[in-house]
Structures are given as structure tokens and as C-alpha cells.
N, C-alpha and C positions, 0 to 999 in steps of 0.2 A: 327333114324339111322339104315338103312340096309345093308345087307350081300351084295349085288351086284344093280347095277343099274337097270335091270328085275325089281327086286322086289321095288325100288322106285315107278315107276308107278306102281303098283299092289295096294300098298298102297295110292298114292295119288285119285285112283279110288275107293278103301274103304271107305275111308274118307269121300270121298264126298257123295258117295251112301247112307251112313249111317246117316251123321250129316248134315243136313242144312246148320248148320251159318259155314259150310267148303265147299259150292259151290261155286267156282272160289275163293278161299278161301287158296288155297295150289301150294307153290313153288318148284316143283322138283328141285332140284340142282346134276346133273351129276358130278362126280368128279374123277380125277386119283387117283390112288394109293396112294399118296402125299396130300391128300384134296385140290388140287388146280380145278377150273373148267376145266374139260375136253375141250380143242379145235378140238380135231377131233372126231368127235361124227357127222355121217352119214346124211348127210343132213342141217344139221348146217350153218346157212350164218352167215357170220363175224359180221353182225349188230345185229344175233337174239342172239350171245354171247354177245357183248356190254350190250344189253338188258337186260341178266342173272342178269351180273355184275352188272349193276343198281342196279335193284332188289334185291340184296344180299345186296349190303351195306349200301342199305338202306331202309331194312327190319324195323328197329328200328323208322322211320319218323314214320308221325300221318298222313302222305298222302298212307302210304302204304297196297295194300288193304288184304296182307299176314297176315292170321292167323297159317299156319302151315307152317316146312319145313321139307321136306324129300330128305334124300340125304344118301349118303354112308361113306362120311370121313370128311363132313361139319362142325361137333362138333368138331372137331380138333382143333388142339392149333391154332392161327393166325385168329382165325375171332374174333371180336368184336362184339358183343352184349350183350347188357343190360336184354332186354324184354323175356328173359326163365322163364314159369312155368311149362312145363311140358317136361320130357325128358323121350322118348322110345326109351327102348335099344336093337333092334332085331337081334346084330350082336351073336357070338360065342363067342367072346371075348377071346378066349384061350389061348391068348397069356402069356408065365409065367408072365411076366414083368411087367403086368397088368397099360402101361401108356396109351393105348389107354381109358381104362375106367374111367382113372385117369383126364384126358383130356375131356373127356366126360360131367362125373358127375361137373368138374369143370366151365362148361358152365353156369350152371343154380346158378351156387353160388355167382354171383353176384349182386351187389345189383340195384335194379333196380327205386326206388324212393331216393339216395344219398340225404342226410341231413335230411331224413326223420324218426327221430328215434322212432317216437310215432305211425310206423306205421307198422307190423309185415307181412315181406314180406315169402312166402315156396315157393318151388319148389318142386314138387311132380313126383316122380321117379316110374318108373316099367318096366320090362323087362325083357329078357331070364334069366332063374337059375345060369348062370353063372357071368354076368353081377350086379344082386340082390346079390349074393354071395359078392363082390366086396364092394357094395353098405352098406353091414352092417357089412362087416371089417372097415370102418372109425371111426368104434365106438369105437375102440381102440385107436382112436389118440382123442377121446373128444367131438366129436361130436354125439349132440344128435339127436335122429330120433326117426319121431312120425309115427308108424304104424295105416291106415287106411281101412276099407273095402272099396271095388270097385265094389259090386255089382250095381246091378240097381236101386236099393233105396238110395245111397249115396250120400251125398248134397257133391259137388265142395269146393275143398281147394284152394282160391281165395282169394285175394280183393276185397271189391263191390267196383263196378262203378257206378259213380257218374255223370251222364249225363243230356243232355236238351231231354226233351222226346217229342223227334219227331215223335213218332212210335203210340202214346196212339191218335188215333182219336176226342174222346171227348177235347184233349185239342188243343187251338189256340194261338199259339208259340208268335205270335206277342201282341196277347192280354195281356198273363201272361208276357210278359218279363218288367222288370223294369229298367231303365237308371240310375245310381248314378255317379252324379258328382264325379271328383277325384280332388280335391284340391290343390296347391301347399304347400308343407309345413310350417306350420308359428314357430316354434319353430326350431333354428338353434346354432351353437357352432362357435363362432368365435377363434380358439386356439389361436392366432397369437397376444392377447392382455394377454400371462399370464407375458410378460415382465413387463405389468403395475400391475403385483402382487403385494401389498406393505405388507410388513410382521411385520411393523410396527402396522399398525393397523388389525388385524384380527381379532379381539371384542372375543377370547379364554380366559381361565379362563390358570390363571396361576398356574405353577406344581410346589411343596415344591420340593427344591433341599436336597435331603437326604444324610447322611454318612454313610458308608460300611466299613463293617474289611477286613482287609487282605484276610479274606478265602472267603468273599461275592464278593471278587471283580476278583478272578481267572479263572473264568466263569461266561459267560453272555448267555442265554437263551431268544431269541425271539420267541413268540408264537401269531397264528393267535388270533382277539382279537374273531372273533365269534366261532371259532371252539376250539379255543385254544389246538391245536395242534402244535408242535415246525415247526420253520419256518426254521430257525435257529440259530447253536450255535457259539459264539464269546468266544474264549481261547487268553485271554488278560496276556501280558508278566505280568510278575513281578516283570521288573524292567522297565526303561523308558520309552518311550515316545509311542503310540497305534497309530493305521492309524483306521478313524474316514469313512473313506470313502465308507467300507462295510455296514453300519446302515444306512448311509445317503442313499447311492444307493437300498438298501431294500427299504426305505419305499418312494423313487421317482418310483421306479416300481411299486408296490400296489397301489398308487391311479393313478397313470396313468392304470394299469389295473383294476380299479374299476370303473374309468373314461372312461374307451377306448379312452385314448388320444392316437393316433398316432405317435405325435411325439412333439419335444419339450421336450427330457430329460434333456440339457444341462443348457437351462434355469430353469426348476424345481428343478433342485439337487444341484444351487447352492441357491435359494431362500429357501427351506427346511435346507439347510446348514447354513445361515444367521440367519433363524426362532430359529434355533437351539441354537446356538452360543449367540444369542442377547436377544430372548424375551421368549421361552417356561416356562423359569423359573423364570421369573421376574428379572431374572439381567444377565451382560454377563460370559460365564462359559468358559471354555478352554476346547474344542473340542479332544485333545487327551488325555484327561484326563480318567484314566481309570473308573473314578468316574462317570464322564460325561455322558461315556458310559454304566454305570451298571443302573444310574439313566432311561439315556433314555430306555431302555428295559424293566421296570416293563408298567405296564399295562395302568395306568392311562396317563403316558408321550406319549406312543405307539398311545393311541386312540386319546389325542389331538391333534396330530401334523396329522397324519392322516385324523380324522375328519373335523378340522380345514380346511386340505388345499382343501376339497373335497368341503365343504362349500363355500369357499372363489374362487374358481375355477368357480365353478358353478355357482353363484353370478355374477363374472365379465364375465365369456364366453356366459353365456345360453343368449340368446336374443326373443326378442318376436317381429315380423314385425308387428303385433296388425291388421293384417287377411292377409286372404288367397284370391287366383284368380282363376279359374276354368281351369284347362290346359286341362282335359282331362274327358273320360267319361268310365263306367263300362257299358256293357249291359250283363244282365244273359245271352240273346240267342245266344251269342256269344263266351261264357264260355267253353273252351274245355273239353272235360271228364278227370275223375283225380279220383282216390283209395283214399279211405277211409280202415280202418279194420272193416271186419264183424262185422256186429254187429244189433241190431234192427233198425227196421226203420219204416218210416209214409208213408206211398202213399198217396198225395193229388191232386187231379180237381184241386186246384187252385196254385198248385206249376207247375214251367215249368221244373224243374229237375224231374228224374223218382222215385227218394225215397229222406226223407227226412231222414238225418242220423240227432243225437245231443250228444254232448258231455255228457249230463244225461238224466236220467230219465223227469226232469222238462222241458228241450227240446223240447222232443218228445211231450209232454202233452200240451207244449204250440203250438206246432205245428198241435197238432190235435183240438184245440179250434180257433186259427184261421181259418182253412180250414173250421168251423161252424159259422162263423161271416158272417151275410149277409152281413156288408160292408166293407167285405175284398176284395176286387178283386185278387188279388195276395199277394202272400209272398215267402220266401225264404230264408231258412239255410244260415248266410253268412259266410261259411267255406274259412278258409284263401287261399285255393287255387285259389279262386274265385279274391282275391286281395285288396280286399277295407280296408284302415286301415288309419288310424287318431294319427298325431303325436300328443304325447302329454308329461308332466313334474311330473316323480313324484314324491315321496314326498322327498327325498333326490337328487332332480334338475335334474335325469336324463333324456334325452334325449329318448322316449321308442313309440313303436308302438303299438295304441290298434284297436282290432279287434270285434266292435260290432258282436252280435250273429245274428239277425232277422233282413231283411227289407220286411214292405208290401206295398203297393196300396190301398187306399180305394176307394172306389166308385166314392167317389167325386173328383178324382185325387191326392189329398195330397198323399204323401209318409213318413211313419214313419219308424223310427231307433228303433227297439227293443232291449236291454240288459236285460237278464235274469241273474237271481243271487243267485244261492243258500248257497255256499259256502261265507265266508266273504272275502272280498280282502281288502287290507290293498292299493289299491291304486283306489278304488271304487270311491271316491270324484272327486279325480282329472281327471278320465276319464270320469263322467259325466258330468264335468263340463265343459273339453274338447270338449263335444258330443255337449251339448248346443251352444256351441261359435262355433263349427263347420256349423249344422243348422243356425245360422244365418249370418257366412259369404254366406252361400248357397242362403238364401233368399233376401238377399241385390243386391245378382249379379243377379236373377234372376227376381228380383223386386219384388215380392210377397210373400209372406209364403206359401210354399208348401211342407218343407222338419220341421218336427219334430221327437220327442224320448220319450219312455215310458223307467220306469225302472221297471222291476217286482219281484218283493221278492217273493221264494218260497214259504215259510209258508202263504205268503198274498194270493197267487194264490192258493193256494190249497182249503184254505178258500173259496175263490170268486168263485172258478172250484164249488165243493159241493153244493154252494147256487142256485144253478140251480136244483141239484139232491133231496137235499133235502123238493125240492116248494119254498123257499123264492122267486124265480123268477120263478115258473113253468109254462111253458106255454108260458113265454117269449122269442122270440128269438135271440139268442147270438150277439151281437154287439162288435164292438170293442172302440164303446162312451163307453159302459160299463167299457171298460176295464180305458181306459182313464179318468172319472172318479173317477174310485177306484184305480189309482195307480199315486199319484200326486207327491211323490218323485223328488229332484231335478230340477223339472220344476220349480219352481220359487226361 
């Protein structure tokens, strides 16, 4: 952002003379007083401002070949963009009223990967004394700010990029890249049959209907059952008759939101209301009883009715079409570039991305013992952004998407699904099992077995990593039979 339009081109000629990956790289943008694109600007044909226009507003596309913009009142309120990480501030900024800088710094504060919250995005500020002034005033309204040096030795405050590395000569794009089917999904929710709920029979253990004094019964107290934190509180009259309808309504919300059911309250709340009224306690109770009510709120009545209808839901909705169809296909080399947060990473020859990022330590490690497997041909980090995910059930019937870690290529053509595991997960079973039934709708449509899954236990890998270092196998070279082998988990 500069003082006058002179000095935009002055800059966008710096820029370039100085920095490489800013040759044809940088968008002057002329502008009035108003930050609107100047139209009478000397020479100007109508068509080559159309063209401006373009190019500004859709600076943000992946076809746009704009890495910088230099302009004079562009950071102004009224343009939309996402993609700010660096803002220079080379105007005077003197103004008292300091909205221009206000306006400014507010370009680059938003957020530019939305829903993305595991992933820590900066925008890194510098500019004239008056401007910086400005800039560590906000630290009075709560905002924190991480001061950096900018010498010449200072590593970039960035995201890494996470691309298909077209640039690295030793590697051949078409060789390394791998195709993964995309499945249709086989596990689905038919909501539209909770009418055939019967509450009748929901095989729930039944709850002692208990008696309350006067003072126990003045106040009722619902609390979350995991957190057990108050949900809330019911202040029940003292004298006749209670409306039943707020407890009921509570807990048709919670498992519809534990459910993600959509919709179907109407049906639910009266089926929970029926559950209630007829079988929870083994006989039928009167509903505005304020007993009824103090009863249903201790803990054990809260988790069955609960429990129970999440079960029983689940049971009659979840369905299984018992396989899937191949609709569609993943290829890495077609994979758009996409942020990760800084962090270490693997360079491999046999990966077609430029680094290989992992969510641990064990990651990276298994990613550097593949790239050493003569019959590896390829592999590759399968970061969600990349897309491939496998529905599956877990253990409480939900509906959930899993995202294998690894796929390679071996030599011989087969392709394997990697999960690495350090950590225990408590829905580990059912996603390899998932994986398994996956691979062979894969090789049924394909007719042949060419798609399988390792599962690799840290502690087992470390083990097996060592027995090369130590000589048990020295001398031998790393396979990935090896690995397959010594990690037989789940395969049968």
C-alpha cells in the first residue's frame, strides 16, 4: 500500500528485480482517492480496465498468476479477499482518526482456510513508524502479536505448501502418481422409518420408580450424563398439576443432536413421551406428576431413556447395502496444492508431493522406511485434503468418516492402504474392518486383488525399524514383504 501511484510502479519494479518467484508475478492496481480503479488514467482503453477488473476480483482463484498487489487505496474497505499474508504499509498514515490503518491491518485478518481450525494461519505486518505504531496499539483491545526478526537469515512465517512436485527433475509425475478408487458409500440412515420405533420393546433394563419429600421434590436438576454439568433446572409448583413437556423436549433434542438427526422432532418427542409414560419404569406413571418428574432427572433414568433410544434408532435406521460401486476415481497428480502447519517433514524420490508432512513422529519414520523399500514404487501421505475417506459404523452405530494415513504401489502393481497407530483409538476395530470390506468390494469390481492394508503398531515398528540397525537383518535390503510379514494384524 503506497503514497501515490509513481510510487506503485517503483515498487512493482523492485519487486521483481529483486525476488524471482515475483517476475510477472505483481498486479499494480491504480486507484482514486475513493479506492475505486481509476478510469481516466492516460492511455487506458476500456478493455485493458475490464481486464484490471478481472484480475482483481479474482486475484483469490488458483488460475490466478498474481502473487503480489500494489496499489494505493486497494486495502480499503469493499474488496474481498481471503488469501493476505503479508501487508506493507508504506503510506504516512497521519490521519488522527487512524480508519485507514484500521482498514488496512483488517485485510489480512481473515481467515483464509475457513473450518480449518487444526490449522494456524499469521499474517505478517511491517511498515512506515507510523503505520507499526497503529499496529501495536491493538494490543490494547486483546490482541496478541508475535514480534519477529527480518533480517536475512530469517525463515518465512507461512503455511507449508503441500504440492505435486513437478519442479524436482529426478522425479516422473506419471510414474509416482497412484489412482484410488472412490467408492459409493455403503453404510446410510434411513430417518423416515423412526415412525416404526416401538417402545414397546426396546430390550432397556427397567428403572425403580422412587419416592421424594416435599423438599426433594421443589427442584429438579438436569445434568449432562458425561460431563455432568447442569443442563438444566426445573422449579416445579407446589401445588398441582407440572407441564411434562420441557424434559421430554430436552432429551428429544440430545439424541437427535448426538444423532445428527435432521429432522423428525415431532415424531421422536412423542415416542420418548409414550417410552416414558408406559415402560421406563416398569409400569405406567402419570406424566405430570411432580414425582415423575424428579424421578426422571436422577442419572440412571436420564442415561436410559437416552441411551436406549440412541441404540434403538440406530438399530432400525443405520443400514448396510452389503457393497459398494466404483463411481469415481482419486489421482495424486491431479491433487491441488493445499497448507498444512509448519512443521517437519520427509522429502522422498518416490513420493509425487514435494514434502511429506505426518501428523507424528511415527509418520514421518514410516515414511522414511518406505522411500527405502526396493518394492515400493510410490507412496503417499493421505492427508484429508487429498479426499479419500471410507464410511464406516462405530461403535455406538454412528455414521463417521475414516481417513486412512498411507497408500503405496509396489512393484508388482498391487496397491496397499497403510494405517499407522500409535495412539489407541477406541474405534480402531471397526475401521479396519471397515478397510478390509473396503479392499474387497474394490477387487471384486475390478476382478482381481490388487488393492490391500497393513496396520502398523508403533511399538511393533520401532522394534522391526531397529532390527535392521542392530544386524538382525543387516545387510538385507528393506522390503515391504517385510513389513507385511511382521504386521499381520486384522488381515484375517
Amino acid at each position: 500500500m503506497t503514497d501515490d501511484t509513481k510510487n506503485c510502479d517503483e515498487v512493482k519494479e523492485w519487486l521483481e528485480q529483486n525476488y524471482s518467484e515475483f517476475m510477472n508475478s505483481v498486479l499494480v492496481i491504480h486507484t482514486n482517492k475513493k479506492g475505486e480503479i481509476a478510469e481516466k488514467v492516460t492511455g487506458r482503453k476500456k478493455e485493458e480496465l475490464d481486464l484490471l477488473r478481472k484480475q482483481a476480483n479474482e486475484i483469490d482463484s488458483w488460475n490466478s498468476p498474481y502473487k503480489a498487489i500494489v496499489s494505493v487505496m486497494m486495502l480499503k474497505e469493499g474488496w474481498d479477499v481471503q488469501n493476505v499474508t503479508t501487508i506493507v504499509g508504506l503510506r504516512a498514515y497521519t490521519a488522527p482518526a487512524n480508519i485507514l490503518p484500521e482498514q488496512t491491518l483488517g485485510r489480512g485478518l481473515r481467515r483464509m482456510y475457513r473450518g480449518r481450525d487444526d490449522l494456524k494461519e499469521y499474517v505478517s505486518v511491517l511498515g512506515t513508524p507510523a503505520f507499526m505504531d497503529f499496529v501495536e496499539s491493538v494490543q490494547n483491545e486483546g490482541v496478541e502479536l508475535e514480534h519477529r526478526s527480518m533480517d536475512s537469515d530469517s525463515d518465512p512465517v507461512a503455511p507449508m505448501v503441500i504440492e505435486v512436485d513437478r519442479d524436482d527433475p529426478k522425479k516422473n509425475v506419471e510414474k509416482l502418481d497412484i489412482q484410488i478408487p472412490k467408492l459409493s458409500r455403503r453404510f446410510n440412515r434411513n430417518y423416515k422409518r423412526l415412525e416404526e420405533l416401538d417402545v414397546s420393546s426396546m430390550g432397556h433394563k427397567e428403572i425403580s420408580y422412587k419416592s421424594y419429600s416435599e423438599e426433594e421434590l421443589r427442584e429438579i436438576v438436569f445434568k449432562e450424563i458425561t460431563t455432568s454439568e447442569t443442563s438444566h433446572i426445573t422449579q416445579l409448583p407446589t401445588y398441582g398439576d407440572i407441564e411434562p413437556s420441557q424434559a421430554i423436549g430436552w432429551f428429544t433434542m440430545k439424541i437427535m443432536n448426538d444423532l445428527r438427526l435432521v429432522g423428525g422432532y415431532e415424531v421422536l418427542y412423542e415416542k420418548i413421551k409414550l417410552f416414558i409414560k408406559n415402560h421406563l419404569f416398569g409400569k405406567e406413571v402419570e406424566l405430570y406428576s411432580r414425582s415423575t418428574m424428579r424421578n426422571l432427572s436422577e442419572s440412571d433414568s436420564t442415561n436410559m431413556v437416552i441411551e436406549t433410544f440412541k441404540r434403538s434408532i440406530n438399530d432400525l435406521t443405520v443400514t448396510d447395502s452389503g457393497s459398494s460401486e466404483i463411481i469415481d476415481s482419486i489421482k495424486l497428480k491431479e491433487v491441488r496444492p493445499f497448507m498444512v502447519t509448519e512443521q517437519e517433514y520427509v522429502v522422498s524420490d518416490k513420493c509425487i508431493f514435494n514434502k511429506t508432512v505426518g501428523d507424528s513422529h511415527l509418520e514421518r519414520l514410516f515414511s522414511a522406511h518406505l522411500n527405502e523399500c526396493d518394492d515400493v514404487e510410490s507412496f503417499a501421505k493421505l492427508h484429508q485434503r487429498i479426499g479419500f475417506k471410507i464410511d464406516y459404523v462405530d461403535k455406538e452405530k454412528r455414521i463417521r468418516d475414516y481417513y486412512p494415513d498411507f497408500v503405496m504401489r509396489l512393484t508388482d502393481g498391487k496397491v496397499v492402504i497403510a494405517e499407522t497407530k500409535g495412539m489407541p483409538d477406541e474405534d480402531e476395530e471397526f475401521k479396519m474392518e471397515r478397510l478390509k470390506t473396503w479392499c474387497n468390494d474394490v477387487n471384486k469390481v475390478k476382478g482381481d486383488e490388487t488393492f490391500s492394508f497393513i496396520y502398523v503398531d508403533e511399538k511393533e515398528f520401532l522394534e522391526f525399524r531397529d532390527s535392521y540397525v542392530d544386524g538382525y537383518m543387516k545387510g538385507k535390503k528393506k522390503t515391504y514383504i517385510d513389513l507385511y510379514q511382521k504386521f499381520q494384524r486384522y488381515r484375517d
